[in-house]
C-alpha positions as semicolon CSV with decimal commas, in nm:
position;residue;x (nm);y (nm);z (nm)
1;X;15,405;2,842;14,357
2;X;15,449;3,081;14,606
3;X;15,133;3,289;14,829
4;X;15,282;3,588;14,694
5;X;15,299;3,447;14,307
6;X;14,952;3,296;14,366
7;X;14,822;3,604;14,524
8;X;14,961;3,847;14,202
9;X;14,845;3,604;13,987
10;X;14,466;3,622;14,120
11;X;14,490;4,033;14,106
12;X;14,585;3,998;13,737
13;X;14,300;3,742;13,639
14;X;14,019;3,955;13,821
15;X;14,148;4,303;13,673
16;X;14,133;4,084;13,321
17;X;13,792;3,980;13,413
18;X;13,700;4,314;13,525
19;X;13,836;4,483;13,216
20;X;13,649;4,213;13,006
21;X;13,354;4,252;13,198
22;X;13,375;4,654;13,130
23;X;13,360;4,604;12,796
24;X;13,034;4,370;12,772
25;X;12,876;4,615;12,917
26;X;13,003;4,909;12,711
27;X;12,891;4,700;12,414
28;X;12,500;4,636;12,534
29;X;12,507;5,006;12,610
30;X;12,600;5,077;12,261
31;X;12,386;4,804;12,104
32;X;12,119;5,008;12,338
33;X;12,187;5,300;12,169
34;X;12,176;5,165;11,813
35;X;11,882;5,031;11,880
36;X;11,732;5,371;12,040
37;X;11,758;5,498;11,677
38;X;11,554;5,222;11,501
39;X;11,832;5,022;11,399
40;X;11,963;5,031;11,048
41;X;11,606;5,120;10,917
42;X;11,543;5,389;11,191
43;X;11,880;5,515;11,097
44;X;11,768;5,578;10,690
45;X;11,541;5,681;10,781
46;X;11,696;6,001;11,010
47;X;11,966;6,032;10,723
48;X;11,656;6,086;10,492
49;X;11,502;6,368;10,694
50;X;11,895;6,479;10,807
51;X;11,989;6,566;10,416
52;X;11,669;6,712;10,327
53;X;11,715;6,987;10,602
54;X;12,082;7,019;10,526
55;X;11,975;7,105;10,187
56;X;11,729;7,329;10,320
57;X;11,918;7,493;10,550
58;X;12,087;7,828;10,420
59;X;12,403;7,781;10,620
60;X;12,442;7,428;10,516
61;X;12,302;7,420;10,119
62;X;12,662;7,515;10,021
63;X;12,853;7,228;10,100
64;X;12,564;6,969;10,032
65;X;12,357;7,075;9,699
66;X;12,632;6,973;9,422
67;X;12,755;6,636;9,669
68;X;12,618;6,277;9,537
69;X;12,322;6,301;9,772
70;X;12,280;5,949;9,753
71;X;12,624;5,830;9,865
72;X;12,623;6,072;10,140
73;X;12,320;5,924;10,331
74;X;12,463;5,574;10,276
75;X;12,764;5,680;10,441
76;X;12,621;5,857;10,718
77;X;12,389;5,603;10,781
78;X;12,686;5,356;10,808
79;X;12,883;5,583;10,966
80;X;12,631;5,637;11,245
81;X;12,564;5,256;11,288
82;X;12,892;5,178;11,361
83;X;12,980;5,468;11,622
84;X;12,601;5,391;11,772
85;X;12,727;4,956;11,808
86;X;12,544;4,845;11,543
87;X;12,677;4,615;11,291
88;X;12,765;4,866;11,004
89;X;13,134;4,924;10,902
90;X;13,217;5,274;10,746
91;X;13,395;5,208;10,419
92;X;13,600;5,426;10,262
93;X;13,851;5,741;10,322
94;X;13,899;5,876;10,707
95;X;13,711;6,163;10,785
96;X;14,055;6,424;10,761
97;X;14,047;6,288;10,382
98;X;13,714;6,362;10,326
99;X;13,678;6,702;10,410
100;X;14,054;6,787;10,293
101;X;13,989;7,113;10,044
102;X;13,634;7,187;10,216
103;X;13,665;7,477;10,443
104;X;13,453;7,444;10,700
105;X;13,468;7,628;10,996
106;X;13,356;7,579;11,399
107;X;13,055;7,747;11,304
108;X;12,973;7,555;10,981
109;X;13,047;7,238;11,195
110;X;12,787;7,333;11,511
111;X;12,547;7,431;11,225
112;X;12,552;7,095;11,084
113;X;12,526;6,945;11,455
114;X;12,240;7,187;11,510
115;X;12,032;7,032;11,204
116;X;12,132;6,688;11,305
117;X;11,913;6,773;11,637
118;X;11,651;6,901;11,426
119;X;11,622;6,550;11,292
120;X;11,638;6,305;11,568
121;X;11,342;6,554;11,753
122;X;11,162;6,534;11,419
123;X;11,207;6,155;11,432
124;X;11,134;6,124;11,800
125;X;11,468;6,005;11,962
126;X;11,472;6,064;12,322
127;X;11,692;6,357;12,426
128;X;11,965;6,105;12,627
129;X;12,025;5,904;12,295
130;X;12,109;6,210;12,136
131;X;12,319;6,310;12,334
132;X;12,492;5,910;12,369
133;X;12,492;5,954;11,996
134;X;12,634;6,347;11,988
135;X;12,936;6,263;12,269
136;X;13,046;6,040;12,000
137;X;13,049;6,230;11,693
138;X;13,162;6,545;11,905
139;X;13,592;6,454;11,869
140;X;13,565;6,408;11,456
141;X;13,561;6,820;11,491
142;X;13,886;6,757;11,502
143;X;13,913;6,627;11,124
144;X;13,612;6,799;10,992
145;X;13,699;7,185;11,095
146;X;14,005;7,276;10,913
147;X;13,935;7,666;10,921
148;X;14,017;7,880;11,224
């Protein structure tokens, strides 16, 4: 084997290690994060409190009062697991499907988002997971507004 060979072959095996390395850490920063919300009980928990200010929420009490309550939270909750590291899978149609028919606007969308941050304050979730958490859920806009 040639220096040169020997040489490229070194640069590949530390970017590997590197990239691998990268990763780990992504992964205790997101198993961080999940845990900054209580875990999966923490996380019911803020679901809980989440729907019952959606309901109560004038701008939101339209697209939420005549949905399977009940299903919703378990979804969220799942949903929020899994984007926060924890172990939680999301079942079920993408989120393009789901709101396909609803029309829900930028507006309706940062309305949600601002009663979402009613929540975690309620629950006591420091201001930097929130924001972790938000920078997450932020692109899904993408599938979830469907009216300019």
């Amino acid at each position: 084997m040639s220096i040169t060979s020997l040489l490229r072959s070194a640069a590949i095996a530390t970017c590997l290690l590197t990239t691998l390395a990268g990763v780990r850490v992504a992964q205790a920063a997101d198993a961080t994060l999940y845990q900054q919300f209580g875990e999966r009980a923490g996380l019911v928990a803020l679901m809980d409190d989440f729907m019952q200010r959606l309901l109560a929420d004038p701008r939101m009490n339209p697209f939420f009062k005549d949905v399977d309550q009940a299903h919703v939270k378990a979804q969220l909750v799942d949903q929020i697991c899994e984007v926060a590291g924890g172990p939680c899978r999301l079942d079920g149609p993408d989120m393009k499907s789901v709101h396909n028919g609803v029309d829900i606007t930028r507006a309706d969308f940062n309305a949600l988002v601002e009663v979402l941050q009613q929540a975690m304050d309620a629950r006591g979730i420091p201001f930097s997971a929130q924001n972790q958490l938000l920078g997450k859920l932020a692109p899904m806009h993408r599938d979830i507004v469907n009216v300019p």
